[in-house]
C-alpha positions in Angstrom: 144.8 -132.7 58.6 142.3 -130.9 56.4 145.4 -128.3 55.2 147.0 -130.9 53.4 144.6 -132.2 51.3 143.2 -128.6 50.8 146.5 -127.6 49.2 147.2 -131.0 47.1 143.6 -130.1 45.5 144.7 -126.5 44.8 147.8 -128.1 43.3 146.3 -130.3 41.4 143.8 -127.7 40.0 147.0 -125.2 39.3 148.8 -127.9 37.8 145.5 -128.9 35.4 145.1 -126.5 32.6 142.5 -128.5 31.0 140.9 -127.7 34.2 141.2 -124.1 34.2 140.2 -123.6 30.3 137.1 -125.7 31.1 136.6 -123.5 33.7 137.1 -120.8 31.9 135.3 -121.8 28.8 132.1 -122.0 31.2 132.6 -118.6 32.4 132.6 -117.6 29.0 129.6 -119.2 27.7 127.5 -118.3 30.3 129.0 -114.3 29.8 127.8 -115.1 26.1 124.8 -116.0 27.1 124.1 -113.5 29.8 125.3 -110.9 27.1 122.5 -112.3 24.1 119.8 -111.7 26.6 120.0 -108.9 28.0 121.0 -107.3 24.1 117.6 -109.2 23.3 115.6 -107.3 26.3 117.4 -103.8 25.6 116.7 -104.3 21.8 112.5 -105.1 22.8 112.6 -102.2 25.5 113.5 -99.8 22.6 110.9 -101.2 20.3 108.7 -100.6 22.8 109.6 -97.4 24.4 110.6 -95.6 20.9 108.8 -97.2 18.2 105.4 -97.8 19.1 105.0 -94.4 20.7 106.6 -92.8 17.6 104.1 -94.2 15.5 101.6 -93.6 17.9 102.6 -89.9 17.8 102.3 -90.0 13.9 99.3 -91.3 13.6 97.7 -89.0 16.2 99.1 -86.0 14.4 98.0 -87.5 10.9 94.1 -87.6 12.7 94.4 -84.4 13.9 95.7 -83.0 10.6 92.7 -84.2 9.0 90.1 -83.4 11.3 91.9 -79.9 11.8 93.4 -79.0 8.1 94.2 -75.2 8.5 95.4 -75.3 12.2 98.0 -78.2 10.9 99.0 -76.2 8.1 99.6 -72.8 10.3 102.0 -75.3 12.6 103.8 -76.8 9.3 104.2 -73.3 8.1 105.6 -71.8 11.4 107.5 -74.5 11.7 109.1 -74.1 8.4 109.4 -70.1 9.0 111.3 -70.8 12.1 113.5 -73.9 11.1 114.5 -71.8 8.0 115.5 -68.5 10.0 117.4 -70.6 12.1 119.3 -72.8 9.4 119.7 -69.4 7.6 124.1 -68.2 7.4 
């Protein structure tokens, strides 16, 4: 006896589209949603993980730079030496 009303629901749900796009409308929010937080988490993970250590980075190289002046400009010079043989046609 449970069959029949089983299938007259799924009929009635079939025959519903205002059903279905509400349904479906929900799906698509909640994707949205879904979607804006995890671009949210992925866009504080990079600031977090690239960024800050980045400018860590800089600012450790800046200190040294000052503390070691002629060792940082033997590095920028090599650097430059070897970037510009390889660059070269």
């Amino acid at each position: 006896m449970s069959e029949p009303t089983t299938q007259n629901a799924a009929n009635r749900n079939a025959a519903d589209p205002s059903h279905q796009s509400g349904m479906s409308q929900q799906a698509r929010d909640t994707a949205n949603r879904v979607a804006a937080g995890a671009m949210g988490m992925g866009h504080d993970a990079a600031e977090h993980y690239v960024s800050d250590p980045a400018k860590d980075l800089f600012s450790l190289a800046k200190s040294y730079a000052k503390d070691h002046p002629d060792v940082a400009a033997m590095w920028a010079f090599t650097l430059g030496v070897v970037v510009g043989w390889k660059l070269k046609p």
